[in-house]
C-alpha positions in Angstrom: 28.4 43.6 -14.1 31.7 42.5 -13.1 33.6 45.9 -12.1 30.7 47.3 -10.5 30.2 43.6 -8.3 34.4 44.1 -8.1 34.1 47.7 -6.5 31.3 46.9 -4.1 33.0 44.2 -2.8 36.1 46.2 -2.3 34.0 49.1 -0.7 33.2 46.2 2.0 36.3 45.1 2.2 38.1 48.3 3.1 35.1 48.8 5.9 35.6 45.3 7.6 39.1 45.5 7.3 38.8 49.3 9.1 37.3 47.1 11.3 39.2 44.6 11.8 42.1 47.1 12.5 40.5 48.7 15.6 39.2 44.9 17.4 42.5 43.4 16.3 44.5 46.8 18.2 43.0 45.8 21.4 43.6 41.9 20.7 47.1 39.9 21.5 47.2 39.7 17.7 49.6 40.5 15.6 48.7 43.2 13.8 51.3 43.2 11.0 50.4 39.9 9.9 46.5 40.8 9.3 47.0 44.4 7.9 49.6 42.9 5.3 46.6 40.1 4.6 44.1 42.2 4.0 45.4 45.0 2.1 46.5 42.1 -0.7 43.5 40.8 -0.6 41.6 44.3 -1.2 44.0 44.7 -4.2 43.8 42.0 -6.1 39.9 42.4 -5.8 40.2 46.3 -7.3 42.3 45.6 -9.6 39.1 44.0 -11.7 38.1 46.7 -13.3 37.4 45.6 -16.5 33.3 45.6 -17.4 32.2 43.1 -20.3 29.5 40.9 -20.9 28.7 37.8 -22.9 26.6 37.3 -25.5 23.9 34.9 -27.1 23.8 35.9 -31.0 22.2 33.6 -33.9 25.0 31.4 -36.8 25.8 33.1 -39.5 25.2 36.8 -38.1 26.8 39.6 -37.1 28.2 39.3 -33.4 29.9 42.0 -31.4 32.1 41.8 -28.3 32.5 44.7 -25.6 34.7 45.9 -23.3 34.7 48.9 -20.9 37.9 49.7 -18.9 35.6 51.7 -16.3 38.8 53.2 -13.8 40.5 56.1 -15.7 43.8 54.3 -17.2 46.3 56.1 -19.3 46.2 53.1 -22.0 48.6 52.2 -24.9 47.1 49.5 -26.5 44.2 47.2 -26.4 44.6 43.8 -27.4 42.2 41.5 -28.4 42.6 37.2 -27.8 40.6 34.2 -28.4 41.4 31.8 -25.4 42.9 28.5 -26.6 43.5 25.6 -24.7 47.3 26.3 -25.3 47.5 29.9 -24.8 45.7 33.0 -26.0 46.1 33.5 -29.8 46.1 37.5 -30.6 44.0 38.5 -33.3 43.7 42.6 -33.1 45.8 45.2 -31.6 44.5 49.3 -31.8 46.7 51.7 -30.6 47.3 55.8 -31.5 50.3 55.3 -33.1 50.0 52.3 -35.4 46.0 52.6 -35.1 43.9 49.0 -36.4 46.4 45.8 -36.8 44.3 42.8 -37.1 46.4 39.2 -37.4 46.5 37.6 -41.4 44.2 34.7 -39.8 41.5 37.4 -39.0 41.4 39.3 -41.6 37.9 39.7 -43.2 36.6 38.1 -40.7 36.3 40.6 -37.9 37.5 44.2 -37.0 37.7 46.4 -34.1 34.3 48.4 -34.7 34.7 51.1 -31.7 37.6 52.7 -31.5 38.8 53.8 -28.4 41.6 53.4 -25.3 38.9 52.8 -23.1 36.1 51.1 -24.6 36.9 48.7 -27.4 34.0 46.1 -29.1 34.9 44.1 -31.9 32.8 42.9 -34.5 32.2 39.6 -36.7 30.9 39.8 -39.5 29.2 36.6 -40.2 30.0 34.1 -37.5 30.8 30.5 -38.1 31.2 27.4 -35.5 34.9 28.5 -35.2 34.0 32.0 -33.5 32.1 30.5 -30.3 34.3 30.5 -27.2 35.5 33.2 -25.1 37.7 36.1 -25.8 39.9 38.4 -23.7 40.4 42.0 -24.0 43.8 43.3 -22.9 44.3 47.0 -21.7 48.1 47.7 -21.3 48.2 51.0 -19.6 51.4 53.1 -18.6 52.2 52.5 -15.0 49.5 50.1 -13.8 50.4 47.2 -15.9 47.6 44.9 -18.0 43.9 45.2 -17.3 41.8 42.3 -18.8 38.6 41.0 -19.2 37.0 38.2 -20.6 33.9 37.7 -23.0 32.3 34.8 -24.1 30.2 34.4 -27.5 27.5 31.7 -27.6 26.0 30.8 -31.2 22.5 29.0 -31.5 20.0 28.1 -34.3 16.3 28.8 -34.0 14.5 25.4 -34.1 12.7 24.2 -37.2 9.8 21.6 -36.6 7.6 19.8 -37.9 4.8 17.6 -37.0 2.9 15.4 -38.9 1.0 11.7 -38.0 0.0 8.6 -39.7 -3.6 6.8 -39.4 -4.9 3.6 -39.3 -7.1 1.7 -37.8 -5.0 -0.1 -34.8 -2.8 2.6 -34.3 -1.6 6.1 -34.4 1.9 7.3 -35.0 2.7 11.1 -34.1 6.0 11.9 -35.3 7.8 15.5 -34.0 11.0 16.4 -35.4 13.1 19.7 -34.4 16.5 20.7 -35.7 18.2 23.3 -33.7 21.3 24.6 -31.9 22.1 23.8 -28.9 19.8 20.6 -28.8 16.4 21.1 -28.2 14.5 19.1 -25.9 10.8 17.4 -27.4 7.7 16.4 -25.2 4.4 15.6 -25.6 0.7 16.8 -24.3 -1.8 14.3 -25.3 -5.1 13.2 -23.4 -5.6 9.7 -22.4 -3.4 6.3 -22.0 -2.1 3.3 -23.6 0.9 5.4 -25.7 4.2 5.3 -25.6 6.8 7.5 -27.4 10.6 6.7 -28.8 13.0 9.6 -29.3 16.5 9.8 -31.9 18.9 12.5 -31.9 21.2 13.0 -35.0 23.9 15.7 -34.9 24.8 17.4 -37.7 28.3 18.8 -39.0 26.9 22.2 -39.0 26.4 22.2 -35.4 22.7 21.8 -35.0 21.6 18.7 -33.7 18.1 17.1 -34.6 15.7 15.7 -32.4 12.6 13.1 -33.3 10.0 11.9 -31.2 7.2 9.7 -32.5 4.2 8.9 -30.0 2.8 5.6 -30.6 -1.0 5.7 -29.5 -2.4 2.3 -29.3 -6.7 3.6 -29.4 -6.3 5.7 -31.9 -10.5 6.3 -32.6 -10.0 8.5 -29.0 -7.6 10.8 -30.6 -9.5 11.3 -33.5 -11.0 15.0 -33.4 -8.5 16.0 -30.8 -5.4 17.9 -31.1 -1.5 16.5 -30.5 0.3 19.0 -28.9 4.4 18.5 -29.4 6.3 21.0 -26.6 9.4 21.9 -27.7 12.1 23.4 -25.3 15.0 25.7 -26.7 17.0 28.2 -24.8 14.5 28.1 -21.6 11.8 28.7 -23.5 8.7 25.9 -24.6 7.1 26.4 -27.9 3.3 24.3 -28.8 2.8 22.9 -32.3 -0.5 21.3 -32.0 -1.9 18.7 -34.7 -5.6 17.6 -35.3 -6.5 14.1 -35.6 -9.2 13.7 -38.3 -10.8 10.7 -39.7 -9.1 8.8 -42.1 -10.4 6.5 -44.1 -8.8 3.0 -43.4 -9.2 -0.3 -44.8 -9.0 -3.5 -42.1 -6.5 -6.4 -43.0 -9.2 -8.7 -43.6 -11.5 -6.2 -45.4 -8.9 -5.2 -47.9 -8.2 -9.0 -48.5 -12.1 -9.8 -49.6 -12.1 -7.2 -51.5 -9.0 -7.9 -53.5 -10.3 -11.5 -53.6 -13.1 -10.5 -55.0 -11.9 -8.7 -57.6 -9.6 -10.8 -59.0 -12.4 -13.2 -59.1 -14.7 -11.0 -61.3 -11.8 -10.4 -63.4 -11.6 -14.4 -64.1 -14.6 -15.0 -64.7 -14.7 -11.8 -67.1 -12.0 -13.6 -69.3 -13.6 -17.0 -68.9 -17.1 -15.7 -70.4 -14.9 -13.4 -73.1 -13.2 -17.0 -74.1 -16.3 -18.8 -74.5 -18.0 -16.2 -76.4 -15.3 -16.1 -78.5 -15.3 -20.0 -78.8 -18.7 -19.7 -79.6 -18.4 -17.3 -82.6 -15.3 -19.4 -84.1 -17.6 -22.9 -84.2 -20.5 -20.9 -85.9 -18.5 -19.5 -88.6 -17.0 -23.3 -89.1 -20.6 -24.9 -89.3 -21.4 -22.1 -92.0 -18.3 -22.5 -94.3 -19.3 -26.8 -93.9 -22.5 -26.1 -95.2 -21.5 -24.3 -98.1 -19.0 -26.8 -99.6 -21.6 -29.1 -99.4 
């Protein structure tokens, strides 16, 4: 934590600077010039007493934000910001007098959910893209000055994959797709050689960004039988989704052209033999209607 690192480090300092004191007495040094060093130095360092933490929350959830002011402060009011390249942009103030003011841009969108002088969280209530960033919280105390410190809120998306492949009888196409937030990362674990894979990333306007990988296997009779395992790596962590090859059923270039051949020959000489029959039957029934005007 970032008071308790602050007080430990200023625990050391006051011990080598005790130190320094007593070799620096005996030294030619001047000894004015070092003390005056080293006590600004040990108070800008204990002056950070302010204790937050970031956080790592899911979009379109409920985040929250605290801050402990861990030195005992007589506090007037506690100020929340959201850093801006520009300058900090307030957004809610709590104090005993006026109590809860939260800025017209804010409103039902977030709120001061603890209220206090000396711890202070705020909440949102469903976050968007707009909320990630970093946020500072502002103790104004009476006689000490301002106390802050800062807070940073990271949003992600879970990633949704799928995996499916396409069979034939030259080749095999694997095709892994995830869509998450920040962008995942997509390999493969697949026995044998001769396969190579080609990868697309398409980013989104609602912040996730979509990853596709398809594995061309060039043998694809070895696979058959065997699993395709697609690894997919998201906020440190690698998830499997493994898919069995089975045998498909496949026609050959060649193959499928015979047999469409020889269809389309059946089928002519179908008609052909309908026609002559049909010929056949119309001179018969001429012959008879001859005969019997003779």
């Amino acid at each position: 934590m970032e008071a308790s690192l602050a007080l430990s480090t200023c625990k050391c300092l006051f011990l080598y600077f005790a130190l320094c004191l007593q070799v620096f007495e005996r030294s030619f040094c001047h000894l004015s010039t070092y003390r005056l060093i080293w006590f600004l130095a040990a108070v800008m360092l204990c002056r950070a007493q302010v204790v937050t933490r970031d956080e790592r929350e899911p979009l379109n959830t409920p985040a929250s934000l605290r801050c402990f002011l861990e030195t005992p402060q007589e506090v007037v009011i506690v100020t929340w910001q959201k850093m801006k390249a520009s300058s900090p942009e307030n957004m809610v103030t709590f104090s005993k007098e006026h109590g809860v003011v939260v800025q017209p841009a804010y409103k039902d969108k977030m709120n001061i959910t603890e209220l206090g002088l000396q711890n202070t969280t705020i909440t949102f209530w469903n976050t968007t893209l707009d909320d990630e960033g970093c946020y500072k919280c502002l103790f104004n105390t009476f006689g000490s000055g301002k106390m802050s410190g800062i807070a940073c809120l990271t949003l992600f998306v879970q990633p949704k994959v799928f995996l499916h492949y396409k069979l034939s009888e030259d080749h095999l196409n694997v095709t892994c797709s995830a869509n998450a937030r920040p962008a995942p990362a997509i390999s493969w674990k697949v026995a044998g050689s001769g396969m190579d894979n080609s990868t697309e990333i398409i980013t989104h306007p609602n912040g996730t960004t979509s990853v596709i990988s398809i594995l061309h296997i060039k043998d694809p009779k070895n696979q058959v039988g065997k699993e395709v395992i697609c690894q997919v790596l998201h906020l440190g962590t690698v998830k499997d989704f493994s898919q069995p090859v089975s045998k498909g059923f496949w026609f050959s270039v060649p193959l499928l052209l015979s047999i469409v051949s020889l269809v389309i020959l059946l089928i002519l000489i179908s008609i052909l033999l309908y026609w002559k029959r049909h010929r056949t039957q119309d001179r018969g029934e001429l012959s008879q209607k001859a005969e019997r005007r003779k």
